[in-house]
N, CA, C and O atoms as CSV, one atom per row, in Angstrom:
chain,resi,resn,atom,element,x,y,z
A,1,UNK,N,N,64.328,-70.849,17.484
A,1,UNK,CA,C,63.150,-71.667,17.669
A,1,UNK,C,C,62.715,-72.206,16.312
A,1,UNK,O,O,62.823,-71.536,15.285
A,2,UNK,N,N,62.159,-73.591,16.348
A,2,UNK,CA,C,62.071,-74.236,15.002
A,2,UNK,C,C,60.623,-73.958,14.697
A,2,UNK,O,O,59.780,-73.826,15.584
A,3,UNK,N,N,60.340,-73.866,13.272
A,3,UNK,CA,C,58.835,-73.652,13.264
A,3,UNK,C,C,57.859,-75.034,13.579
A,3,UNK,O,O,58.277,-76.189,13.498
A,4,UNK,N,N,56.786,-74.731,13.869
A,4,UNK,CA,C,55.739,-75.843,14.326
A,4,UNK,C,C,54.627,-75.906,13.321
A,4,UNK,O,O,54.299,-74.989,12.568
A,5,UNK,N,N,54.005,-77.284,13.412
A,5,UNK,CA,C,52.690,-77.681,12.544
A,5,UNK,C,C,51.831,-78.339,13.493
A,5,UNK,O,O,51.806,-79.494,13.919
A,6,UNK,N,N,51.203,-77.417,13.696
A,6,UNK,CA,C,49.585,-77.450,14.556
A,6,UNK,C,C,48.606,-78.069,13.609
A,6,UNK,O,O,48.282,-77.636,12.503
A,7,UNK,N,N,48.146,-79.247,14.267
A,7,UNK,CA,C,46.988,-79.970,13.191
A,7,UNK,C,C,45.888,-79.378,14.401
A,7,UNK,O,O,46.203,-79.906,15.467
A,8,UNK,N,N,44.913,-78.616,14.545
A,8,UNK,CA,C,43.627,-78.667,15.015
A,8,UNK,C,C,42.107,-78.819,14.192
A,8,UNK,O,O,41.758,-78.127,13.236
A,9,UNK,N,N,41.292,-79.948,14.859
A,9,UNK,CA,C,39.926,-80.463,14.372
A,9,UNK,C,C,38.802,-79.521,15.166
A,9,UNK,O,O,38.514,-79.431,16.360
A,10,UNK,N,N,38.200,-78.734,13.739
A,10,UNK,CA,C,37.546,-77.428,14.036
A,10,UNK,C,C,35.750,-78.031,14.150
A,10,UNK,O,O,35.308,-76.911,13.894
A,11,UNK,N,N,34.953,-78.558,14.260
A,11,UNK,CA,C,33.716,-78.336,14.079
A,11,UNK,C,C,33.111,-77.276,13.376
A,11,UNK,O,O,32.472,-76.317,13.808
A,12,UNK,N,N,33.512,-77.706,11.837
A,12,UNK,CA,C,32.728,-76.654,10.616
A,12,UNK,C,C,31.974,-77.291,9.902
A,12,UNK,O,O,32.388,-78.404,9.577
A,13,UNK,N,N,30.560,-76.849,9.364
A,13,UNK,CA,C,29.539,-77.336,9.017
A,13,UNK,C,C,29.611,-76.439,7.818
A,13,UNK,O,O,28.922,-77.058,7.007
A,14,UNK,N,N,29.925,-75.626,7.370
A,14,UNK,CA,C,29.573,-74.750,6.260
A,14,UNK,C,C,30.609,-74.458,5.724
A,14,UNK,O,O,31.555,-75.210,5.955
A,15,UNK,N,N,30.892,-72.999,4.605
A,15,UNK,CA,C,32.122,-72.810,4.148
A,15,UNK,C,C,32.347,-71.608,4.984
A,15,UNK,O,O,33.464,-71.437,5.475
A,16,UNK,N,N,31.243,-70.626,5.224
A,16,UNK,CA,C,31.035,-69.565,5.852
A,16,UNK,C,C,32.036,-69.535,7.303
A,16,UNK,O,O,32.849,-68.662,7.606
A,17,UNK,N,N,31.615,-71.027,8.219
A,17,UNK,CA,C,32.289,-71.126,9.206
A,17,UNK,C,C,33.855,-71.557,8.956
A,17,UNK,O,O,34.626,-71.471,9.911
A,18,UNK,N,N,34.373,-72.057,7.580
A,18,UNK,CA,C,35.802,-72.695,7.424
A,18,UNK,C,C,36.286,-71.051,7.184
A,18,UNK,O,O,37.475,-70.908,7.469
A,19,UNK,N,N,35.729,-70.003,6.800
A,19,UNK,CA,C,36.482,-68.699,6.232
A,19,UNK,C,C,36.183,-68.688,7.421
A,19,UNK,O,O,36.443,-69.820,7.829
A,20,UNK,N,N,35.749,-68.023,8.319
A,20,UNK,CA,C,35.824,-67.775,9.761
A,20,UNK,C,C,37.074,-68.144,10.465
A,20,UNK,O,O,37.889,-67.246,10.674
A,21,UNK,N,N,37.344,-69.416,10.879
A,21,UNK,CA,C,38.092,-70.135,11.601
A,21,UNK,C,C,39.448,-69.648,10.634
A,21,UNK,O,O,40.494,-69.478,11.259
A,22,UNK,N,N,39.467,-69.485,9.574
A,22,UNK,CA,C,41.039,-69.319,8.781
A,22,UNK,C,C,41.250,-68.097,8.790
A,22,UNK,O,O,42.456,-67.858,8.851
A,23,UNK,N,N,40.434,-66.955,8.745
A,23,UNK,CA,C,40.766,-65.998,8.889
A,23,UNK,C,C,41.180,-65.740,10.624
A,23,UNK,O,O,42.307,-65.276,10.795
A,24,UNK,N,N,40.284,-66.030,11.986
A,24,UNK,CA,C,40.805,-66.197,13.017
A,24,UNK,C,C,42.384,-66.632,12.885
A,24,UNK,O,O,43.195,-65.837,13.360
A,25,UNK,N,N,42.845,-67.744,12.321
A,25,UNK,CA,C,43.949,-68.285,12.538
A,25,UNK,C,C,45.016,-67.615,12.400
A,25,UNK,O,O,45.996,-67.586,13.144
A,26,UNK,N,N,44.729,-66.792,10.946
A,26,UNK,CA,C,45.448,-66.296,10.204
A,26,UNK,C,C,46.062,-64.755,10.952
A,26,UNK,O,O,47.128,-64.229,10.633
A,27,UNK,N,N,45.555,-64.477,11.502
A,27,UNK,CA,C,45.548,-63.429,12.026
A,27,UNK,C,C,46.258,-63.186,13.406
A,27,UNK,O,O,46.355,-62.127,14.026
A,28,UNK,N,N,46.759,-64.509,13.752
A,28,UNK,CA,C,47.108,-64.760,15.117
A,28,UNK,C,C,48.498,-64.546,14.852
A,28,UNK,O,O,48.989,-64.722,13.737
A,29,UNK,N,N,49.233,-64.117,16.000
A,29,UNK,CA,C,50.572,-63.666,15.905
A,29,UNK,C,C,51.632,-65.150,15.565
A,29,UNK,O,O,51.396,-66.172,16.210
A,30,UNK,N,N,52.686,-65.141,14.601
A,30,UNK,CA,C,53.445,-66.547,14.252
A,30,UNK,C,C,53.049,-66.781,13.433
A,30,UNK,O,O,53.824,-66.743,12.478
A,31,UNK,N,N,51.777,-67.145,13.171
A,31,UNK,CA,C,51.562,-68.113,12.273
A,31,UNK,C,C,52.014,-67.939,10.767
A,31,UNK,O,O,52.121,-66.713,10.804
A,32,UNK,N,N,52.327,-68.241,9.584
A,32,UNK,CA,C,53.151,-67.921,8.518
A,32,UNK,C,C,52.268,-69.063,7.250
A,32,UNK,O,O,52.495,-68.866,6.056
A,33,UNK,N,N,51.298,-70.200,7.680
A,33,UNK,CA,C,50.463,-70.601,6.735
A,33,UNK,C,C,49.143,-71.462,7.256
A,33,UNK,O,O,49.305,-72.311,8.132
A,34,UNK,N,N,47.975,-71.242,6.752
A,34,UNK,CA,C,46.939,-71.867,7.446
A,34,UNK,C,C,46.352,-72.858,6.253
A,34,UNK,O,O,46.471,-72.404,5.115
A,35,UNK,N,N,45.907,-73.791,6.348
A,35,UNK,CA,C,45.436,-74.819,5.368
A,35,UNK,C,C,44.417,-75.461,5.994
A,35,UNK,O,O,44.376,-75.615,7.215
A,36,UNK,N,N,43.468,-75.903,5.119
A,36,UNK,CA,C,42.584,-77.242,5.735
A,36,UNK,C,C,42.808,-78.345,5.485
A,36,UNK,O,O,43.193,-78.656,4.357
A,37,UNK,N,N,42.577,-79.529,6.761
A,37,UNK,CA,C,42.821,-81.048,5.327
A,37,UNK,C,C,41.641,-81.978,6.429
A,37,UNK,O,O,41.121,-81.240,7.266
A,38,UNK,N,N,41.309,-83.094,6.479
A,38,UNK,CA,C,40.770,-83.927,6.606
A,38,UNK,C,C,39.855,-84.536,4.907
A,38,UNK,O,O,40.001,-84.571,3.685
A,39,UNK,N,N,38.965,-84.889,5.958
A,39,UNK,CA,C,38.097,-85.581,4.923
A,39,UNK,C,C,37.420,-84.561,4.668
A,39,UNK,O,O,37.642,-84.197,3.513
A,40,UNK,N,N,36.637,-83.867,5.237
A,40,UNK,CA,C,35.424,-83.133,5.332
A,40,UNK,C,C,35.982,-81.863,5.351
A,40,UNK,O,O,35.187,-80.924,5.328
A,41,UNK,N,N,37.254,-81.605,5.391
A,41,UNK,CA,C,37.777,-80.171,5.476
A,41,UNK,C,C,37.311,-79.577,6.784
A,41,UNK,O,O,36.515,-78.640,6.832
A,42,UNK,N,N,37.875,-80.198,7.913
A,42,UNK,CA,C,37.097,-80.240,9.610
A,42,UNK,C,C,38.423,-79.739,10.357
A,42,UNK,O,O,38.314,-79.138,11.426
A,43,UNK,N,N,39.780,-80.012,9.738
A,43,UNK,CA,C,40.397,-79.893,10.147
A,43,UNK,C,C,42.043,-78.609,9.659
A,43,UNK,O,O,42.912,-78.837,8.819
A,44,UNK,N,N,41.916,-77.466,10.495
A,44,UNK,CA,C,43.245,-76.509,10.062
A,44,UNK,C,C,44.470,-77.202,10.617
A,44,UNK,O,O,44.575,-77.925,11.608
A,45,UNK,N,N,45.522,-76.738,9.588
A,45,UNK,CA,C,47.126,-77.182,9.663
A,45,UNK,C,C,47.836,-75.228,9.891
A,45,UNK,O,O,47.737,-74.198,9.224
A,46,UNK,N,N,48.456,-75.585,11.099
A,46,UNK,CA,C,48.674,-74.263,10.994
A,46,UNK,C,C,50.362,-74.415,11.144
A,46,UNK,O,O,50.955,-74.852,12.130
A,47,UNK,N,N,51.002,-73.888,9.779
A,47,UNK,CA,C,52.811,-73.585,10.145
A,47,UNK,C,C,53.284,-72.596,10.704
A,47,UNK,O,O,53.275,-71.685,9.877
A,48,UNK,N,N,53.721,-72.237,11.708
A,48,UNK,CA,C,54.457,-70.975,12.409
A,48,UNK,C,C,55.443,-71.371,13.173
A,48,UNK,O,O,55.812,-72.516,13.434
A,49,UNK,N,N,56.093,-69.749,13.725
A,49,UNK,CA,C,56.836,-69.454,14.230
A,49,UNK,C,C,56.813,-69.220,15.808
A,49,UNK,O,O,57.236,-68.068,15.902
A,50,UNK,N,N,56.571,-69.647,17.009
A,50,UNK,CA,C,55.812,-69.390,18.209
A,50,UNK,C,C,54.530,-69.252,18.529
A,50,UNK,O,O,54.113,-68.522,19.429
A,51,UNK,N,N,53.758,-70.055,17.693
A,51,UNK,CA,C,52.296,-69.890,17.723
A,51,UNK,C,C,51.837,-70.160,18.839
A,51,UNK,O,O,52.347,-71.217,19.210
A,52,UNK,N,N,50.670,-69.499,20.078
A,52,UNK,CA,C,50.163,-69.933,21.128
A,52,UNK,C,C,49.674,-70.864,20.842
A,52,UNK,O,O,49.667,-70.626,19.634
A,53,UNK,N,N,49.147,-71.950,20.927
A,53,UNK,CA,C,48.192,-73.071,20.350
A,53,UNK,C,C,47.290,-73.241,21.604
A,53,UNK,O,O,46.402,-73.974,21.169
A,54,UNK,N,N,47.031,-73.018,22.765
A,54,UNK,CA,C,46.475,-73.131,23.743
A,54,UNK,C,C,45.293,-71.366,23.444
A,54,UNK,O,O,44.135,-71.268,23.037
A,55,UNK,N,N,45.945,-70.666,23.725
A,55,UNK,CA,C,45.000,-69.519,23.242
A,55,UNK,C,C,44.782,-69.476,21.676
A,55,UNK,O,O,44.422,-68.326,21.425
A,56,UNK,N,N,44.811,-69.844,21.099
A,56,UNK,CA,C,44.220,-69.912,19.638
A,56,UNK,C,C,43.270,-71.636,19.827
A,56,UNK,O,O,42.445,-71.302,18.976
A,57,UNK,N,N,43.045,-72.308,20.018
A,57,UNK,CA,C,42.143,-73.302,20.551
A,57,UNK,C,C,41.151,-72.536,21.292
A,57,UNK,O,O,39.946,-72.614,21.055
A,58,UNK,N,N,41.784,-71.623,22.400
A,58,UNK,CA,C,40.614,-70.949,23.337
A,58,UNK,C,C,39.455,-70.299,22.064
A,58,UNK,O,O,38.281,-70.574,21.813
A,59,UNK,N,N,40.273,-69.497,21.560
A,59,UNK,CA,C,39.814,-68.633,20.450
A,59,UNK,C,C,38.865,-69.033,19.365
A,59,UNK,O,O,38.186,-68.207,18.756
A,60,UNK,N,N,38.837,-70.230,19.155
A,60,UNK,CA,C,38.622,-71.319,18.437
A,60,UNK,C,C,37.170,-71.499,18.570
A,60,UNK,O,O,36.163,-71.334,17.883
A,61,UNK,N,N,37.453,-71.860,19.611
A,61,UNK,CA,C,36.311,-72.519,20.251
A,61,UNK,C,C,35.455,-71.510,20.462
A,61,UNK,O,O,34.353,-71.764,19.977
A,62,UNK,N,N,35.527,-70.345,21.051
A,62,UNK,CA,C,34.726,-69.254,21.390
A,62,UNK,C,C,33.818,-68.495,20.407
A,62,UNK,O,O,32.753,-67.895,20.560
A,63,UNK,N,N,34.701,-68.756,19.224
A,63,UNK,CA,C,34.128,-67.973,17.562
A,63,UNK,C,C,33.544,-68.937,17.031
A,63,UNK,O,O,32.328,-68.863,16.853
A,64,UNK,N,N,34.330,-70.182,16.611
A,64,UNK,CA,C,33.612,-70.872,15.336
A,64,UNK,C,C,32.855,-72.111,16.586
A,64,UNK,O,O,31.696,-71.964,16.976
A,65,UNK,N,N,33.524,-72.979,16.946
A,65,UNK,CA,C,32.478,-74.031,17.815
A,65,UNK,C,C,33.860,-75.171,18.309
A,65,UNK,O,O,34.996,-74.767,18.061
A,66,UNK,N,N,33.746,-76.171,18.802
A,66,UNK,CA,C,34.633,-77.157,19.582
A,66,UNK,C,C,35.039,-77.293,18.764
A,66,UNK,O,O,34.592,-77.436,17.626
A,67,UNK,N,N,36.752,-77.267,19.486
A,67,UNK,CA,C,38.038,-77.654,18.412
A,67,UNK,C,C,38.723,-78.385,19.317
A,67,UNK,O,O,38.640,-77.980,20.476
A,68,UNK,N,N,39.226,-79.127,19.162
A,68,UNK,CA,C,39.880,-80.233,19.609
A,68,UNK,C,C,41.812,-80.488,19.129
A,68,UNK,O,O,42.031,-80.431,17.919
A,69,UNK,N,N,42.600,-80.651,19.720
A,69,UNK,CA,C,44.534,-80.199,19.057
A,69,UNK,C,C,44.401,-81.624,18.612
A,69,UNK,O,O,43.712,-82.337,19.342
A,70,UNK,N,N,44.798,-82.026,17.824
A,70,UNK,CA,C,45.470,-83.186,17.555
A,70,UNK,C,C,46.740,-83.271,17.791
A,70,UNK,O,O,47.046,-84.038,18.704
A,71,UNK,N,N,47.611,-82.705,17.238
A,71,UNK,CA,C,49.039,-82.618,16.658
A,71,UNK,C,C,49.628,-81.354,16.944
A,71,UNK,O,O,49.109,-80.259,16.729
A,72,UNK,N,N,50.746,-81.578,17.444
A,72,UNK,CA,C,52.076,-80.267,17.518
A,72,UNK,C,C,53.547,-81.121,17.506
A,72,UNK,O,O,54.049,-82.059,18.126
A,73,UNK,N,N,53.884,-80.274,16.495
A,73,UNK,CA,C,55.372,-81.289,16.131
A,73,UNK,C,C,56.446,-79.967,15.197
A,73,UNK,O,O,56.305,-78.834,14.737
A,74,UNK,N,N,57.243,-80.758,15.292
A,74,UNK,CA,C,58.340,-79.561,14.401
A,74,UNK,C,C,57.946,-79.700,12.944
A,74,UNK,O,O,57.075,-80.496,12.592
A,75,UNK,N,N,58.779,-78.698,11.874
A,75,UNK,CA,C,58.296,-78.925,10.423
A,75,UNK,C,C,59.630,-79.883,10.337
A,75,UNK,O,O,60.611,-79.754,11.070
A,76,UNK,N,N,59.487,-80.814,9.360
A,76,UNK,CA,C,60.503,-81.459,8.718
A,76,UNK,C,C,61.023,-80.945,7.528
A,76,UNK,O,O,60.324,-80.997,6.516
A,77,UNK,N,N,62.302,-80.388,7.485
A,77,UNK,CA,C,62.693,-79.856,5.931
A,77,UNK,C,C,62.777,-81.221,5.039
A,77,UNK,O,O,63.025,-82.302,5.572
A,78,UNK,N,N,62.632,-81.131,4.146
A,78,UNK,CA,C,62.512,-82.335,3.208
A,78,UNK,C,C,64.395,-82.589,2.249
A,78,UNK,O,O,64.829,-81.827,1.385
A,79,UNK,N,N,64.882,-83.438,2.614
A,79,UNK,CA,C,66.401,-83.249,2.322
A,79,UNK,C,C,66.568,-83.857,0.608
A,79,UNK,O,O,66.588,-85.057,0.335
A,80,UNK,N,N,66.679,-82.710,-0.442
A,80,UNK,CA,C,66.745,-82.884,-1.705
A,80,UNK,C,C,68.041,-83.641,-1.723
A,80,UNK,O,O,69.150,-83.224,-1.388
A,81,UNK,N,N,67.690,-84.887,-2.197
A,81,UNK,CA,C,68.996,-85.583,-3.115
A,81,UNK,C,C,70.021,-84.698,-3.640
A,81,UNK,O,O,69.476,-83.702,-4.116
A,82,UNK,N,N,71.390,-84.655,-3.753
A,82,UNK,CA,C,71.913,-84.206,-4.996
A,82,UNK,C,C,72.107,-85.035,-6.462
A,82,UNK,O,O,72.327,-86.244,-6.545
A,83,UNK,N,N,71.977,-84.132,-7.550
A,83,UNK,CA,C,71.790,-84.712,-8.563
A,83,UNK,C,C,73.232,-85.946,-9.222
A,83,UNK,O,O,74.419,-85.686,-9.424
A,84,UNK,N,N,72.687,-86.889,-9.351
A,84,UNK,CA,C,73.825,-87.267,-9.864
A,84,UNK,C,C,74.571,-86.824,-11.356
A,84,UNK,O,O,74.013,-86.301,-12.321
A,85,UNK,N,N,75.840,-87.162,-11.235
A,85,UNK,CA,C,76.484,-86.338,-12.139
A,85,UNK,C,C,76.795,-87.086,-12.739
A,85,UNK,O,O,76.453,-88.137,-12.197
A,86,UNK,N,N,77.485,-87.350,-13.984
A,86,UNK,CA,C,77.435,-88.197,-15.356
A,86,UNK,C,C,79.115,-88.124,-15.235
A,86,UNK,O,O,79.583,-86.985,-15.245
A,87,UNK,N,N,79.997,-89.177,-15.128
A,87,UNK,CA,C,81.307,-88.890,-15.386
A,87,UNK,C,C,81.455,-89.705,-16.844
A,87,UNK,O,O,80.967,-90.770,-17.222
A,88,UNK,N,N,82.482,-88.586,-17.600
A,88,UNK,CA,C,82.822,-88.903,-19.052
A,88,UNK,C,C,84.005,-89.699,-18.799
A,88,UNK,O,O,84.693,-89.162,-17.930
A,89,UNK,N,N,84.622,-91.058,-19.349
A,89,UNK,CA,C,85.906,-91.408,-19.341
A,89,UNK,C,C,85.831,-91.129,-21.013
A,89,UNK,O,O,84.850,-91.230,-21.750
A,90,UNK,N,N,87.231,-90.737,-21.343
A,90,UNK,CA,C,87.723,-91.142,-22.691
A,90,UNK,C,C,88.719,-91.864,-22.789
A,90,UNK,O,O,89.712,-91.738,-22.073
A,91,UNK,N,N,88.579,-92.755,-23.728
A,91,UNK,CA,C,89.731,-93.820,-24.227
A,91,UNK,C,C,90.977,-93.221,-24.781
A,91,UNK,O,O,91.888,-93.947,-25.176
């Protein structure tokens, strides 16, 4: 199973409630990194491994206040170039 990136938009007004909601997250079985991003820092990015996202929304909502999914998608590995290599001719 490939890992997933859960974008969910949390309704947080404080910082009190953003440690709340990340520690909830964090704590949930799969998950392997929790982040915030929007504008307002409204919104967790969660990377895992089989994450429920339907019961962690429930969860969500019940502790910190309306959360709303945006996004569920696979992670993209990012494909490093190889370096180019310098060939010497000699005369």
């Amino acid at each position: 199973m490939a890992k997933q990136k859960i974008v969910i938009k949390v309704e947080m007004s404080c910082d009190k409630c953003r440690w709340k909601a990340m520690r909830l997250v964090a704590t949930t079985g799969g998950a392997s990194s929790v982040t915030l991003a929007g504008d307002g820092k409204d919104q967790l990015v969660v990377v895992g491994n089989g994450v429920n996202f339907i019961k962690l929304i429930a969860a969500l909502r019940k502790k910190v206040g309306h959360a709303t999914l945006v996004t569920v998608g696979e992670v993209k590995e990012e494909e490093k170039p190889e370096p180019a290599t310098a060939a010497v001719v000699e005369y």
